[in-house]
TIRO-2110 file (N, C-alpha, C; in Angstrom, 1 decimal):
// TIRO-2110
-77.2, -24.6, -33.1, N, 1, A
-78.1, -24.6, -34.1, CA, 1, A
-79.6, -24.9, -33.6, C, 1, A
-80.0, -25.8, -32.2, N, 2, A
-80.9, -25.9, -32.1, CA, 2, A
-81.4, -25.0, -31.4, C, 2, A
-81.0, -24.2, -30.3, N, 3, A
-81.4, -22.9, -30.3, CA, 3, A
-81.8, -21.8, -30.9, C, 3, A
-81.1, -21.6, -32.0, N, 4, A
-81.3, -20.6, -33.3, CA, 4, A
-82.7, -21.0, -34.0, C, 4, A
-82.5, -22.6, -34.4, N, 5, A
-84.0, -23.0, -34.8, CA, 5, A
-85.3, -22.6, -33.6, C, 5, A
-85.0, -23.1, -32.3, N, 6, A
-86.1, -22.3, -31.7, CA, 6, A
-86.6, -21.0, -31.7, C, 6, A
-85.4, -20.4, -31.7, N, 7, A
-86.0, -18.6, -32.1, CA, 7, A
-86.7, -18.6, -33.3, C, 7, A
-85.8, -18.8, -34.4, N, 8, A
-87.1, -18.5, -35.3, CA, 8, A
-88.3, -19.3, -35.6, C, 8, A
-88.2, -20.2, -34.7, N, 9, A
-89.8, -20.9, -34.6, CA, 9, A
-91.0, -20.6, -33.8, C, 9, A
-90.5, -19.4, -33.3, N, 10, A
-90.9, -18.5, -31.7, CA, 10, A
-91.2, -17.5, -32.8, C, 10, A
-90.4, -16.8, -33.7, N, 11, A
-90.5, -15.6, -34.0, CA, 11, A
-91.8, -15.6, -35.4, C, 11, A
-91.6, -16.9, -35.8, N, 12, A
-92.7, -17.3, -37.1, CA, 12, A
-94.0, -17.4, -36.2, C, 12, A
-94.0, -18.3, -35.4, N, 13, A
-95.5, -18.0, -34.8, CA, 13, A
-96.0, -16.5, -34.1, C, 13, A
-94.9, -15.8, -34.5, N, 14, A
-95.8, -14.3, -34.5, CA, 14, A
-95.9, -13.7, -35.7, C, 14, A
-95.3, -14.7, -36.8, N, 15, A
-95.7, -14.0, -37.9, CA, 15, A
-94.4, -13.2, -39.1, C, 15, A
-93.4, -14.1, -38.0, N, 16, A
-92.2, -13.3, -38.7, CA, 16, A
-91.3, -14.2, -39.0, C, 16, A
-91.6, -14.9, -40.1, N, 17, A
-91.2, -16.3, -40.5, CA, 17, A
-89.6, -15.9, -41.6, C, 17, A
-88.3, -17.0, -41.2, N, 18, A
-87.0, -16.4, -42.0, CA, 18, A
-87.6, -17.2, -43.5, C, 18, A
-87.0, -16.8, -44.0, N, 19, A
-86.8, -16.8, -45.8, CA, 19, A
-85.4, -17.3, -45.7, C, 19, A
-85.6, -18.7, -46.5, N, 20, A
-84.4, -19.8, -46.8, CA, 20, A
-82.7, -18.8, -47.1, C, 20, A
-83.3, -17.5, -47.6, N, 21, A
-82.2, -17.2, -48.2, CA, 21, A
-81.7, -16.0, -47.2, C, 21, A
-82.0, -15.8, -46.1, N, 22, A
-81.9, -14.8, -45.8, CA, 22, A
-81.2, -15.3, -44.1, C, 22, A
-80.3, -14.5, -44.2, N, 23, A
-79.0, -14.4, -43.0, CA, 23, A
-79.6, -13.8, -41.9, C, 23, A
-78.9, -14.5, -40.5, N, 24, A
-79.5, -14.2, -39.6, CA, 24, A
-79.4, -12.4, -39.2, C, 24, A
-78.1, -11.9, -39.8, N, 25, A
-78.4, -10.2, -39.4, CA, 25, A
-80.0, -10.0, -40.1, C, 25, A
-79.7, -10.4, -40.9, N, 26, A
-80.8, -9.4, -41.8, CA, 26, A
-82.1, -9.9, -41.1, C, 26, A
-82.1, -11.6, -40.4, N, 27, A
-83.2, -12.0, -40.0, CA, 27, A
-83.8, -11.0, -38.5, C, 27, A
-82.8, -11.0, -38.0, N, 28, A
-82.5, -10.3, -36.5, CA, 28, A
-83.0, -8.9, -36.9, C, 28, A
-82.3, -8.5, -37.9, N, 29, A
-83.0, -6.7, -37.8, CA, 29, A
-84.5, -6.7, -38.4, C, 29, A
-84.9, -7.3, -39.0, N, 30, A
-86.1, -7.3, -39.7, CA, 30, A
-87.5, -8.4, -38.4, C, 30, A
-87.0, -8.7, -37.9, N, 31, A
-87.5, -9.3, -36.7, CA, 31, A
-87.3, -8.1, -36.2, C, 31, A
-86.5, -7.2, -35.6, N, 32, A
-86.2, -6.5, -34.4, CA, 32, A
-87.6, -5.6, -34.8, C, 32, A
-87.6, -5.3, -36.0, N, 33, A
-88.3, -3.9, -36.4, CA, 33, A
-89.8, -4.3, -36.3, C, 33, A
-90.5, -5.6, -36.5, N, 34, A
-91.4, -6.2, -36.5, CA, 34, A
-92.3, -6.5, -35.3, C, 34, A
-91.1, -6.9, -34.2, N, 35, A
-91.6, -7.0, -32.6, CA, 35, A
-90.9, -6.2, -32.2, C, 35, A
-91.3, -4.7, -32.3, N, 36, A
-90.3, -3.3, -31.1, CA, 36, A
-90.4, -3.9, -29.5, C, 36, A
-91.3, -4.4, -29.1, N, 37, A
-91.3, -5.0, -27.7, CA, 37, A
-90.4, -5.7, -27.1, C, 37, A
-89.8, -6.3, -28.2, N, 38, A
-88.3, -7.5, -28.0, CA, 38, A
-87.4, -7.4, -28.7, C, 38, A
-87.2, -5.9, -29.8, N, 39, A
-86.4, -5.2, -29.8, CA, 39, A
-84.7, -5.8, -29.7, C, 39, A
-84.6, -5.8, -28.6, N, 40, A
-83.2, -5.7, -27.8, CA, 40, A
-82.7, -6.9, -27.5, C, 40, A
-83.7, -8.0, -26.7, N, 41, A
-83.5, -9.1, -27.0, CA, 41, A
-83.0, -10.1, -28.6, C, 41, A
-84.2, -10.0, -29.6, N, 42, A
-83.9, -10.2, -30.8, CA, 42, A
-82.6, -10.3, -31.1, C, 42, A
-81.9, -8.9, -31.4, N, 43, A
-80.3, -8.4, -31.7, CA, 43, A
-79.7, -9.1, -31.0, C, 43, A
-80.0, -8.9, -29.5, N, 44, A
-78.6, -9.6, -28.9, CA, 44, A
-78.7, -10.8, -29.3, C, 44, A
-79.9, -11.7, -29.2, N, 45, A
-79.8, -13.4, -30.1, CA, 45, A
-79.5, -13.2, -31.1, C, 45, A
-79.5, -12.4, -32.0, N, 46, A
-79.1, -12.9, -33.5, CA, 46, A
-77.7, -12.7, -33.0, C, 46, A
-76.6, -11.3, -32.8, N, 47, A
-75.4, -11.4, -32.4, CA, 47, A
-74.9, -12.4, -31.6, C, 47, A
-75.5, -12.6, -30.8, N, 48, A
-74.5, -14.1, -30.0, CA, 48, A
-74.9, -14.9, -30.8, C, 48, A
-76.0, -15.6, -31.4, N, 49, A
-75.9, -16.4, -33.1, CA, 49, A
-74.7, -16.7, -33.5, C, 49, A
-74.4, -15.0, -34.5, N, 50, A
-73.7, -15.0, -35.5, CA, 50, A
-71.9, -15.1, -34.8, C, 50, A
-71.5, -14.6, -33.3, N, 51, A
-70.5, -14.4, -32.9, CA, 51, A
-70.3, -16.2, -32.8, C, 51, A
-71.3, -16.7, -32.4, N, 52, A
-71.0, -18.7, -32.2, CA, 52, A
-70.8, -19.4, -33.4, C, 52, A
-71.7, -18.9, -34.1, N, 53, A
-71.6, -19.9, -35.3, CA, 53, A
-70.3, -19.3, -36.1, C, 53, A
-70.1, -18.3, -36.7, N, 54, A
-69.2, -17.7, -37.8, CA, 54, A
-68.2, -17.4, -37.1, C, 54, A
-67.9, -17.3, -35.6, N, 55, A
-66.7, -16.4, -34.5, CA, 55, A
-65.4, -17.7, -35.0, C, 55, A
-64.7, -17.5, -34.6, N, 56, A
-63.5, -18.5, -34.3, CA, 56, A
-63.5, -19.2, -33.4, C, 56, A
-63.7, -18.9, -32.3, N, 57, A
-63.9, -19.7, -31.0, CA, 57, A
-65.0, -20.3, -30.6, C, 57, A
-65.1, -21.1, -29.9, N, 58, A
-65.9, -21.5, -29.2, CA, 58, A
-66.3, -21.1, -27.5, C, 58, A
-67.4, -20.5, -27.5, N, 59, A
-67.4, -20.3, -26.4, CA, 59, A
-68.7, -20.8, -25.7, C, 59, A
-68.4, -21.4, -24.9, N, 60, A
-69.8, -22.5, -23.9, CA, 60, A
-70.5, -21.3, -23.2, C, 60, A
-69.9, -20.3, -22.5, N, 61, A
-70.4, -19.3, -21.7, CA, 61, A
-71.9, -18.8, -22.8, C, 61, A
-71.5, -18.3, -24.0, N, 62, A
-71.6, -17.3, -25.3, CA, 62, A
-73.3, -18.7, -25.5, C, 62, A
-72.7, -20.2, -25.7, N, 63, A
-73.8, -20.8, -26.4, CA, 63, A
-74.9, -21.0, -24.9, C, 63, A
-74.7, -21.1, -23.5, N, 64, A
-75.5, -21.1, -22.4, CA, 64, A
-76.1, -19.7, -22.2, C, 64, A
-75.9, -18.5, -22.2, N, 65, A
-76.1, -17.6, -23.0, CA, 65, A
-77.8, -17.6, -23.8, C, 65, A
-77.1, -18.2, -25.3, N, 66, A
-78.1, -17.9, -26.0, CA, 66, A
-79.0, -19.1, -25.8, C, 66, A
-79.0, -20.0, -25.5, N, 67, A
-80.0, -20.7, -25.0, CA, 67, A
-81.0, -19.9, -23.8, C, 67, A
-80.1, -19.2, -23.1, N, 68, A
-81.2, -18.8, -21.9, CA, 68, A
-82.2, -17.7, -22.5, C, 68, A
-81.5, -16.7, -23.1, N, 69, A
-82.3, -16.1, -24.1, CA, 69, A
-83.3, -16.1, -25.2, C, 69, A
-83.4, -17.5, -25.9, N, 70, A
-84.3, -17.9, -26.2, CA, 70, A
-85.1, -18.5, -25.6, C, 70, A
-84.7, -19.0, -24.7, N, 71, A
-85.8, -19.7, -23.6, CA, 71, A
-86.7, -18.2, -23.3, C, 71, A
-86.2, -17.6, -22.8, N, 72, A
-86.8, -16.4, -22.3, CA, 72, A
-87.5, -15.4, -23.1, C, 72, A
-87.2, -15.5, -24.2, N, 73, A
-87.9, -14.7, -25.2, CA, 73, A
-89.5, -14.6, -25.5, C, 73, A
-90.1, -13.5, -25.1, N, 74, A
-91.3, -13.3, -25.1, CA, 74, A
-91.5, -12.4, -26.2, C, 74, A
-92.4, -12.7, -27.1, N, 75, A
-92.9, -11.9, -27.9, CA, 75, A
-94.5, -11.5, -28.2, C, 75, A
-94.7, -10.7, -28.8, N, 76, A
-96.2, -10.8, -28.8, CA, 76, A
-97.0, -10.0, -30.0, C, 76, A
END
């Protein structure tokens, strides 16, 4: 969760703020379309997201992962 919260707190300070009601696919593609530059990144964080939170499993690889990816995320 607190990774996820950093992305979209990364992604609002460019202007691409989520809406209470609105799911991370939809957040992720609508982000994706907004910063084409990070694109590819975006998706893959919203997907390893949605496979952690909603998946069955747990997987530590999957949440170290998306932590590095947000760390890494540049937008502009």
């Amino acid at each position: 969760q607190r990774a996820w919260r950093a992305f979209c707190l990364k992604l609002a300070a460019c202007g691409v703020e989520r809406s209470p009601s609105e799911g991370p696919r939809d957040y992720a593609e609508r982000a994706a379309r907004a910063l084409p530059s990070a694109r590819r990144a975006i998706l893959r964080i919203g997907e390893l997201y949605i496979g952690l939170r909603y998946g069955r499993e747990r997987n530590p690889r999957g949440m170290k992962d998306l932590r590095r990816l947000v760390r890494g995320l540049r937008v502009t």
